[in-house]
N, C-alpha and C positions, 0 to 999 in steps of 0.2 A: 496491520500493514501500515506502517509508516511511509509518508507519498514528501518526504520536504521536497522543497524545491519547488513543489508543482503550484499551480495556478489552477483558480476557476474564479467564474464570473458568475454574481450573484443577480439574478432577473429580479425587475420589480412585484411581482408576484410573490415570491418569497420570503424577500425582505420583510414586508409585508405581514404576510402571515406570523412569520417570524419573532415578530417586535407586536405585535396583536392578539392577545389572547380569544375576542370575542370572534376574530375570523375562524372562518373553516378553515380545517388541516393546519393548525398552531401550531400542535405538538409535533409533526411531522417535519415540517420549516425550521421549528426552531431546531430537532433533532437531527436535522439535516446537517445545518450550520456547524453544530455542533461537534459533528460528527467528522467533518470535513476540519476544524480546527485541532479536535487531537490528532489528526492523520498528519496535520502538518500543512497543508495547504491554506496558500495564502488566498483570502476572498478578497476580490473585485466588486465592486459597480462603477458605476460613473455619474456626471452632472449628469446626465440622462435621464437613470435610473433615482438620482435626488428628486430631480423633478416630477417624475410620475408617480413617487412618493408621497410628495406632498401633494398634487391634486387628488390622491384618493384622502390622505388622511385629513383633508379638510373638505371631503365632499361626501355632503350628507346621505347619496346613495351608497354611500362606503358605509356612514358611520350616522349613526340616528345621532348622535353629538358629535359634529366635527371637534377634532382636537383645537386648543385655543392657540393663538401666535405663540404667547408663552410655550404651551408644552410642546409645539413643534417644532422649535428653536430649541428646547433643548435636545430633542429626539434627534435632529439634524446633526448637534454635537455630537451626538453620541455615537449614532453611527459613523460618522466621517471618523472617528478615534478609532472604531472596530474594524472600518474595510478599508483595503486601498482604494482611493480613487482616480478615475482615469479622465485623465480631462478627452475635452474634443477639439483635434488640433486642426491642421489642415491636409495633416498623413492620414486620420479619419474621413475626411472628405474625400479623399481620393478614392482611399479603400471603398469606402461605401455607392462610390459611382460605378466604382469592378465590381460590386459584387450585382449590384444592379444592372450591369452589363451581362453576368451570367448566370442567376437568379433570376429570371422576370420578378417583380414585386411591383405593387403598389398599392396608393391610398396607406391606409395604418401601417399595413406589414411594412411602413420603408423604419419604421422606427425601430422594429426586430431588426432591419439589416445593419440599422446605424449601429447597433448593442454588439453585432456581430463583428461590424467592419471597427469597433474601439478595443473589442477583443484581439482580433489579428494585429491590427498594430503595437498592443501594450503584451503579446507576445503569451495570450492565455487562448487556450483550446478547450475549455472545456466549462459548461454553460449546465448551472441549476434553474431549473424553470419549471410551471406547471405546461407552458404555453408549447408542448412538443410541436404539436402538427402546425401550429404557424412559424416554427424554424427548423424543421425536419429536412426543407430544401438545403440549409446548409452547414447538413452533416456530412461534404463533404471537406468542408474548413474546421468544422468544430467540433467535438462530441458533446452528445447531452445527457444531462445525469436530471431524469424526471422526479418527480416528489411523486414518492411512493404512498399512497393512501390507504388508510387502513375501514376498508369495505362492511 
């Protein structure tokens, strides 16, 4: 089934796993990505998702060797060449105040909303993530496509 045209947003959890062999569910992330590029759909993330990125791949509960500036810098190339990114503008700020408007959220979970409220404005519905039940409240803006794990 070829899906061109369509959009999905890549969560930092899968990114992730994805570009990391030594995490859990690699093959699953990366086969996800995958999978989603021969279908034709174009992946997302955002500065967001760069940023929480890089705080895991250089935090030693992430990684018994954080990665070094060097290979971080080029990983950051690398991906920014692979996904579209979405910046965060001030139609993000807005969105993200509505959806906190109609969503209760807070502490961490605003960060889920900001991923959400960068999706609706860059005009993608549809979210790969391990993190379902902390953005289940807004499947009524987005669908989510969960990483299927193999038990």
């Amino acid at each position: 089934m070829t899906t061109t045209g369509a959009r999905a947003f890549v969560d930092t959890n899968i990114l992730l796993r994805a570009f990391h062999n030594q995490m859990e569910h690699h093959t699953e992330a990366k086969a996800l990505i995958e999978k989603m590029w021969d279908d034709g759909v174009e992946l997302w993330i955002s500065r967001q998702v760069i940023r929480e990125y890089l705080v895991q791949v250089t935090h030693p509960r992430t990684f018994i060797q954080p990665l070094s500036l060097e290979q971080v810098m080029l990983q950051i190339q690398s991906i920014q060449s692979l996904f579209h990114v979405a910046d965060e503008t001030q139609d993000v700020t807005t969105q993200l105040l509505t959806l906190l408007r109609n969503y209760p959220t807070q502490g961490k979970q605003v960060h889920d909303a900001n991923l959400v409220a960068t999706m609706l404005v860059n005009h993608i519905d549809t979210l790969l993530t391990i993190n379902v039940d902390d953005l289940k409240r807004f499947q009524p803006e987005i669908k989510l496509i969960p990483l299927k794990v193999k038990t």
